[in-house]
SEFI-827472 format. One line per 8 residues: their letters; for each residue x, y, z of C-alpha. Coordinates in Angstrom, 1 decimal. Layout:
<pts>
a) X,Y,Z; ...
</pts>
This chain:
<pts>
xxxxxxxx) 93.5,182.4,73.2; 95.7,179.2,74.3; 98.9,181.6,75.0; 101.0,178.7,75.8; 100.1,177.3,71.8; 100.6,181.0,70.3; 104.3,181.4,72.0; 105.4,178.2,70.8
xxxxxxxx) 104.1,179.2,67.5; 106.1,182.7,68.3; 109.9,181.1,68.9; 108.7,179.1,65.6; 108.0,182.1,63.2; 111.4,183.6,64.7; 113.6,180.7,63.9; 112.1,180.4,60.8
xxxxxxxx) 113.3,183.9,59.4; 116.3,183.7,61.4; 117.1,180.6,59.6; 117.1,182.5,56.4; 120.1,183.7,56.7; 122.3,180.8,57.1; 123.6,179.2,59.9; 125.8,180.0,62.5
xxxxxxxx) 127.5,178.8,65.8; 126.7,180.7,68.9; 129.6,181.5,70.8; 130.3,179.3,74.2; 131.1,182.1,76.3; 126.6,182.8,75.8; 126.0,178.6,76.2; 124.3,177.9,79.6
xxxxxxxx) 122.5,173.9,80.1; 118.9,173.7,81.8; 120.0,171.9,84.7; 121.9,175.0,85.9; 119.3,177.0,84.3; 116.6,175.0,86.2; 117.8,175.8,89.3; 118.3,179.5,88.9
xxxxxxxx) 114.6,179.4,87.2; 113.1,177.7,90.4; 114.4,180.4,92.2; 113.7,183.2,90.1; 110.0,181.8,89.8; 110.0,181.3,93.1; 110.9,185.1,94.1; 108.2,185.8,91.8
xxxxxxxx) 105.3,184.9,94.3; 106.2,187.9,96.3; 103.8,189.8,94.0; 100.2,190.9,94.3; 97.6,189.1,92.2; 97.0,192.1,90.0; 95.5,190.1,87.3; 92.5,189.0,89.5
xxxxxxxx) 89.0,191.0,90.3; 89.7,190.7,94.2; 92.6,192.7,93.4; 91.5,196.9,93.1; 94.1,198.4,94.3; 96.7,200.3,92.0; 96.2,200.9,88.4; 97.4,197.3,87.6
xxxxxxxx) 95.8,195.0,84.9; 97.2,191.7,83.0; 98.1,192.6,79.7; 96.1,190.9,76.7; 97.5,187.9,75.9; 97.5,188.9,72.3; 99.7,192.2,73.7; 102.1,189.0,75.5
xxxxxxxx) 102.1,187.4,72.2; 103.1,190.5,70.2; 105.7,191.5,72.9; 107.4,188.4,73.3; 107.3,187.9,69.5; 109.2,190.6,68.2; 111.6,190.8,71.4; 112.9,187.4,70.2
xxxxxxxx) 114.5,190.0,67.4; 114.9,192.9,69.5; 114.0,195.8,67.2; 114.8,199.2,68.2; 112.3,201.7,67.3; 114.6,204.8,67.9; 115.7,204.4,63.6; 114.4,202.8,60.8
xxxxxxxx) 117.8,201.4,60.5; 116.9,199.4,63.9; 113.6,198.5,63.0; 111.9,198.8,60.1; 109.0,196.6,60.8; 107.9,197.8,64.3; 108.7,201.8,63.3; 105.9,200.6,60.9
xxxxxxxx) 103.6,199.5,63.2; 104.3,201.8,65.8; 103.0,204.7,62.9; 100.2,202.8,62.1; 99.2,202.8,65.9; 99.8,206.0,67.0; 97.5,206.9,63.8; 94.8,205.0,66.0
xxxxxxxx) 95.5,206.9,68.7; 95.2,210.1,67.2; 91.9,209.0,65.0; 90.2,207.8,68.5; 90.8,211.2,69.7; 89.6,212.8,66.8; 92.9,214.8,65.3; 93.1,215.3,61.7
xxxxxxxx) 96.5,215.6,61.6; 99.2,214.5,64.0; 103.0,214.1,65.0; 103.5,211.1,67.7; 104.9,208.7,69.0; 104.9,205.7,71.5; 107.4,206.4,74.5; 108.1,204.3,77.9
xxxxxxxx) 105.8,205.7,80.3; 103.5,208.9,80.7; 105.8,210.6,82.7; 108.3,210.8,79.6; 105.3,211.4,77.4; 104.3,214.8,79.7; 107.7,215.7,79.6; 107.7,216.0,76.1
xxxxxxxx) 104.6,217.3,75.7; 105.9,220.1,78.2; 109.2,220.3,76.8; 107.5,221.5,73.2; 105.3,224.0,75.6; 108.6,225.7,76.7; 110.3,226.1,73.3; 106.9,228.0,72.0
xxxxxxxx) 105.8,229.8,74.9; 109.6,230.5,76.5; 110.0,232.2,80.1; 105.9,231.6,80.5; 105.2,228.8,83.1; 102.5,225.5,82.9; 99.1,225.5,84.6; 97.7,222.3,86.0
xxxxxxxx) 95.4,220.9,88.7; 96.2,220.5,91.9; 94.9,217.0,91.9; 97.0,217.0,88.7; 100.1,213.6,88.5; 103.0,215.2,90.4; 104.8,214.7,87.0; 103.9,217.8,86.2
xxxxxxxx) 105.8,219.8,89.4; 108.7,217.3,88.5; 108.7,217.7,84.9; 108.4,221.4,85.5; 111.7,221.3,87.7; 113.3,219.2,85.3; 112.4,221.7,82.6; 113.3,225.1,84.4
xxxxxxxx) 109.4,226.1,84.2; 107.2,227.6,86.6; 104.7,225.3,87.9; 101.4,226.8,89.2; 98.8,224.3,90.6; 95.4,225.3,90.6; 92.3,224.7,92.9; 89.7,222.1,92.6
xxxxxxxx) 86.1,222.0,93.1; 84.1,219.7,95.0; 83.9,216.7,92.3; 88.2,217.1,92.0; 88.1,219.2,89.0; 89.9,222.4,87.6; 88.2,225.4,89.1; 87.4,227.4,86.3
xxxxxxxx) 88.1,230.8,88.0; 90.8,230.2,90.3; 92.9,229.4,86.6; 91.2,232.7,85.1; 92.8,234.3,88.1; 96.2,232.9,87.0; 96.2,233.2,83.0; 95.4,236.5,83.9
xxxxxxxx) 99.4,237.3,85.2; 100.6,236.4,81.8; 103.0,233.9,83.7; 101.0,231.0,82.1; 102.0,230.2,78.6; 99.8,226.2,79.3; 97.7,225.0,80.7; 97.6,220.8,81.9
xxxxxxxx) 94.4,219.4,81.9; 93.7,216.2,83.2; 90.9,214.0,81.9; 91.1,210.9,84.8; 92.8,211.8,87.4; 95.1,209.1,89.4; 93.5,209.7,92.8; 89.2,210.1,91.5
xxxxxxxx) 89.3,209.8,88.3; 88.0,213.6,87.9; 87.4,214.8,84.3; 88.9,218.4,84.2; 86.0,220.8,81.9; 88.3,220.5,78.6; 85.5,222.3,76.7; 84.8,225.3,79.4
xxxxxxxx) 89.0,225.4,79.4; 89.4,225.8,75.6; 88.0,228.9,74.8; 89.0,230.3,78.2; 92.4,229.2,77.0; 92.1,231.0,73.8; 91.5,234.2,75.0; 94.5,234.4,76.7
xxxxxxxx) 96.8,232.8,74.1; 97.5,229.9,76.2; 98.0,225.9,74.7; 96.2,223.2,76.0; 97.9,219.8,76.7; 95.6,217.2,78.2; 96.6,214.2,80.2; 94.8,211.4,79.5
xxxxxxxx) 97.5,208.9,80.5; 94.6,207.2,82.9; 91.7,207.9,81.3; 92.5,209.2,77.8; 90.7,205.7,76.0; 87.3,206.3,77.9; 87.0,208.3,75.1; 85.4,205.6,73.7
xxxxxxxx) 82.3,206.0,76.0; 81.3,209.7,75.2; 77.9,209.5,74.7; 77.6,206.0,74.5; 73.9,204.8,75.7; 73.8,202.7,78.9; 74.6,203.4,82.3; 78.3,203.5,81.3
xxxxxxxx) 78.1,206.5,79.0; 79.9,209.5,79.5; 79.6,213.0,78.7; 80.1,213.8,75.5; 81.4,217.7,76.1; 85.4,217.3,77.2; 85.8,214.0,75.3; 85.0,215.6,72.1
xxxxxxxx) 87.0,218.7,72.9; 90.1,217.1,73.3; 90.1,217.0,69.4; 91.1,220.9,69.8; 94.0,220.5,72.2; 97.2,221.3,71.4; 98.5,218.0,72.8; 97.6,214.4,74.1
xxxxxxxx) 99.3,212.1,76.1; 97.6,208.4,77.0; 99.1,205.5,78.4; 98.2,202.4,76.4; 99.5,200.2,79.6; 97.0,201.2,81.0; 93.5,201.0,79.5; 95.0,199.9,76.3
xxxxxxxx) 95.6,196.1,78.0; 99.4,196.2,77.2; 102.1,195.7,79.5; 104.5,198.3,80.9; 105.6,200.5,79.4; 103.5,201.7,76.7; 102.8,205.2,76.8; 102.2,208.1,73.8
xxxxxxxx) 102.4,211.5,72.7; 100.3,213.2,70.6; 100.6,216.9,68.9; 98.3,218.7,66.5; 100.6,220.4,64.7; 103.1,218.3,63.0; 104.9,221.5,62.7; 106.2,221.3,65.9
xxxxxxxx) 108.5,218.2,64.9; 111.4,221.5,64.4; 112.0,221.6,67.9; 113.7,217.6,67.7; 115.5,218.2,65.2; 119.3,217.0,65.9; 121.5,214.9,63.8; 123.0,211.3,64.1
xxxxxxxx) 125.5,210.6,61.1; 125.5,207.2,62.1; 122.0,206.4,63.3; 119.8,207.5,60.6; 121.2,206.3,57.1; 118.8,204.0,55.7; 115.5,206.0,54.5; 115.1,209.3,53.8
xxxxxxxx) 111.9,209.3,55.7; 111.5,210.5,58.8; 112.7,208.1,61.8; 110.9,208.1,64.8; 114.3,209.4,67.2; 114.1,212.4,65.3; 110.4,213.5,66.6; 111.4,212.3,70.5
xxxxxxxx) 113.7,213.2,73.3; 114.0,209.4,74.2; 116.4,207.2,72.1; 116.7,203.8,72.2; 113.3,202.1,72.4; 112.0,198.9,72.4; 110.2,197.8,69.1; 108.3,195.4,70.6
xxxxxxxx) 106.0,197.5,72.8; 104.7,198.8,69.4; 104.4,195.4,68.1; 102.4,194.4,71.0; 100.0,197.7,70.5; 99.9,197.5,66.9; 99.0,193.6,66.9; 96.0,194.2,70.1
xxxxxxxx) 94.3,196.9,68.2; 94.3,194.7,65.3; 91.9,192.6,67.5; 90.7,195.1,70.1; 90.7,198.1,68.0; 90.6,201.9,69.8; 86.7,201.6,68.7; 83.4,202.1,70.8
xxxxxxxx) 82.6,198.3,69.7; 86.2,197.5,70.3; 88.1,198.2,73.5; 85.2,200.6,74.5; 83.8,197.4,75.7; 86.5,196.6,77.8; 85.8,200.0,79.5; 82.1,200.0,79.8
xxxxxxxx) 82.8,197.0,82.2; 84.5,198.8,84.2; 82.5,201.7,84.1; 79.5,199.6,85.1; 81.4,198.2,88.0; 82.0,201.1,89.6; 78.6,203.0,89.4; 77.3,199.8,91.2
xxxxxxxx) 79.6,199.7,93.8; 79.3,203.4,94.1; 75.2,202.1,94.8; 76.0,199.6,97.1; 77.9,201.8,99.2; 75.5,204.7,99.1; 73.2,201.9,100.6; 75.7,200.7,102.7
xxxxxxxx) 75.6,201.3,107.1; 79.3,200.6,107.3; 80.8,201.9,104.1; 80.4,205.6,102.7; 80.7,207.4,99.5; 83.2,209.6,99.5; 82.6,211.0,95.9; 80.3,209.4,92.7
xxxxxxxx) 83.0,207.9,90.8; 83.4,209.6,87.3; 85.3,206.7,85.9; 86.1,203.6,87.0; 87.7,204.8,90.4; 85.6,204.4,93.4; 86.6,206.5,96.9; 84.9,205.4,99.9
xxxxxxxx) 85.3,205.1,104.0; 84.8,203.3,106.8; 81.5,204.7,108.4; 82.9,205.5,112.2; 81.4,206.9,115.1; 82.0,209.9,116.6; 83.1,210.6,112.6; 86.1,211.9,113.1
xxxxxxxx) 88.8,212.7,110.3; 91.5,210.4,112.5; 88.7,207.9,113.2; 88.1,207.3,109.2; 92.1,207.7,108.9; 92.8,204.8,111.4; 90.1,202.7,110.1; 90.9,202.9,106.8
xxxxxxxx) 94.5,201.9,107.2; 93.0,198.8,109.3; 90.6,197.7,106.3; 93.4,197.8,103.8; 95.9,195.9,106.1; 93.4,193.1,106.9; 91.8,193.0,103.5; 95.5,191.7,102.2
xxxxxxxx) 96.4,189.3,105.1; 92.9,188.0,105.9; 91.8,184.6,104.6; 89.4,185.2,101.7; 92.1,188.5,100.6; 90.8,191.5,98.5; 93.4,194.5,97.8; 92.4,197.8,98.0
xxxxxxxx) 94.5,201.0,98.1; 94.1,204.2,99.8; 94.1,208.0,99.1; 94.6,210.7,101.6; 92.4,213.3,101.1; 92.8,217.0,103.0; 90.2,218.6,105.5; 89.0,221.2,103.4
xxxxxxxx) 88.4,218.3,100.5; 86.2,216.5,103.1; 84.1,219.6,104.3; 83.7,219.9,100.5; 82.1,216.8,100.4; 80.9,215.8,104.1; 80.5,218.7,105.9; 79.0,216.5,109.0
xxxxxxxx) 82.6,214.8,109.9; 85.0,216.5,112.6; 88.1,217.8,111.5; 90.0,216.8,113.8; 93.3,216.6,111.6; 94.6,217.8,108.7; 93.4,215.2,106.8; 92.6,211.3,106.2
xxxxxxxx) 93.5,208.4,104.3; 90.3,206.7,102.7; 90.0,203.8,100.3; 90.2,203.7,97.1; 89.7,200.8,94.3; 90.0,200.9,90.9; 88.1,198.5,88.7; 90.3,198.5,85.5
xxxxxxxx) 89.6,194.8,84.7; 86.1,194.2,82.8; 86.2,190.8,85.2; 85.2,193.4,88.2; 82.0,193.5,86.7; 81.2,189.9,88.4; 82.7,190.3,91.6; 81.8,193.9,92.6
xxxxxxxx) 79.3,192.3,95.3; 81.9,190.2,96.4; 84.5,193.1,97.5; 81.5,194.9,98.7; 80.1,192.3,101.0; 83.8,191.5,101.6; 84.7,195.3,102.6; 81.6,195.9,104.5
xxxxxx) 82.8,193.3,106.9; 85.9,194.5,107.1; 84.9,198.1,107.9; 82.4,196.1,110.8; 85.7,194.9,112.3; 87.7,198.4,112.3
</pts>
């Protein structure tokens, strides 16, 4: 895509229908002239260099990808009118798209039915995902990982629940019987599972959970802001297929949320929530005399706590998937990339005399350390902090980011290292853009020096 050609094109399809409706003066007191314009741009671009190059491979660090250019296109396009998605009334064209989207969503999940919508971010997705707990299951509090995102804890203060956090195994999933142990108080009324989490990209056992679940009337809300779209790869053949078992599970959870800014290539902030039961739309239900007044259907500000939202983030979804649909041959190839990247990374280290594995990655996430001698927890901890610090600064720069994992997670894993401290920072790269797939010997090669040095 020549992105520069499709925005012209963009301003042109706006002025078009803007000029449909007659002309008009703008007001004076809105006029500003590109020389003083200029200026302020060359600094404002200027300030923008102060950035991370989060759009290249040598950069896997945070969760941080360029946005499509046909998400850019889509964005940019419908910002020009500045629809708000909250009513119909604000705009009728994006609310559209956004419902036609969010369908997506649910199909690639496998949901017959569904009541969604897109919101700003995943946090305010798990809020209302949680919020919707509360009202069924009142007084009874919310079960999650304790690798879980520390939304939950937060959203669980916001929401005057009881948040209970529950042990991990050795791979950074759910332990199945530590939760048995706490669904059996009766002080659970859901349960959080996480399907990618932000630190290894651990897959929490969705289908082991469910019937456990079940038993003791609990809901099921899964969290697959990070990795919700390898869905995609479940069961796919290849070295970047995933297990089937919790992907295809998630169909029978109570509720989804996924972050389309993330794997979904759009840019911030995209996120959605998903429910089974459409039934529990009653719990929004509020009124607005002067909001909704246009359609008797139902507007989207009446199935979200959020309210004004911007209509072009669903423009930008809705006009990608028309591309890159939610699909195994669609943006399941995106993934697989990544996928692939990581599981030979994850070989190269294992391979590796100065780098070691701190955990197979499940994902796209790969965990690794410094190898140090004596191995010590505050050798790998120092060393660490030293690889990521010269990584950025040095002259051939890679950008990695780092994780601090606790002793009893490292005896879990590498029982041979000192404790010595409480813990230690180790690295940790995600490999979000498919362009990793080319450079992964390059950030090795480049990190094993690096861990040489420290």
């Amino acid at each position: 895509m020549d992105l520069q050609h499709w925005l012209g094109r963009a301003t042109h399809a706006i002025q078009d229908w803007a000029d449909t409706f007659g002309p008009y003066r703008p007001h004076p007191s809105l006029q500003v002239d590109d020389d003083r314009f200029g200026a302020v741009f060359e600094e404002f671009t200027a300030r923008l260099a102060d950035n991370y190059p989060f759009f290249h491979p040598h950069y896997a660090g945070q969760m941080l990808k360029p946005p499509h250019p046909a998400a850019v296109v889509g964005h940019l396009t419908a910002m020009l009118i500045n629809p708000n998605n909250h009513a119909l009334d604000g705009g009728p064209a994006t609310a559209a798209m956004e419902r036609e989207a969010v369908a997506r969503l649910a199909t690639m999940f496998g949901y017959d039915t569904h009541l969604g919508h897109l919101t700003t971010s995943g946090t305010i997705a798990n809020l209302e995902a949680l919020f919707v707990a509360r009202e069924l299951h009142p007084g009874r509090g919310v079960a999650h990982s304790a690798d879980a995102h520390y939304t939950h804890g937060r959203m669980c203060h916001v929401l005057g629940l009881t948040s209970h956090p529950v042990r991990t195994d050795d791979r950074g999933r759910m332990d199945l019987g530590a939760l048995e142990d706490v669904l059996r108080t009766g002080e659970v009324g859901t349960v959080v599972l996480t399907t990618g989490t932000t630190g290894l990209g651990a897959v929490d056992p969705v289908h082991e959970v469910l019937p456990l679940a079940e038993r003791h009337g609990v809901r099921v809300h899964v969290d697959a802001a990070y990795g919700g779209f390898f869905t995609l790869l479940a069961g796919a053949e290849g070295p970047e297929g995933l297990p089937p078992e919790p992907w295809r599970a998630i169909a029978r959870a109570d509720s989804i949320v996924v972050d389309p800014h993330k794997h979904g290539l759009q840019p911030y902030g995209c996120g959605a929530v998903l429910f089974r039961d459409p039934e529990v739309g009653r719990f929004y239900l509020h009124d607005s005399p002067y909001t909704y007044f246009t359609s008797t259907e139902l507007h989207l500000g009446e199935i979200s706590l959020e309210c004004s939202r911007a209509g072009a983030a669903a423009a930008a979804l809705w006009l990608t998937f028309q591309l890159l649909p939610p699909t195994p041959d669609g943006l399941g190839r995106v993934l697989a990339a990544g996928r692939r990247a990581a599981l030979r990374w994850a070989d190269l280290i294992e391979a590796s005399d100065a780098l070691e594995l701190y955990q197979r990655p499940e994902l796209d996430i790969v965990t690794y350390f410094p190898a140090v001698a004596p191995a010590t927890l505050t050798g790998i901890d120092a060393a660490s902090a030293r690889v990521l610090a010269d990584g950025m600064t040095g002259p051939d720069p890679v950008f990695v980011s780092t994780l601090r994992a606790d002793r009893d997670s490292f005896a879990a894993r590498h029982s041979g290292i000192v404790a010595d401290a409480d813990g230690a920072r180790i690295l940790r790269s995600v490999l979000m853009k498919p362009e990793s797939e080319d450079h992964v010997e390059h950030l090795h090669n480049r990190l094993e020096r690096l861990a040489g040095c420290a």
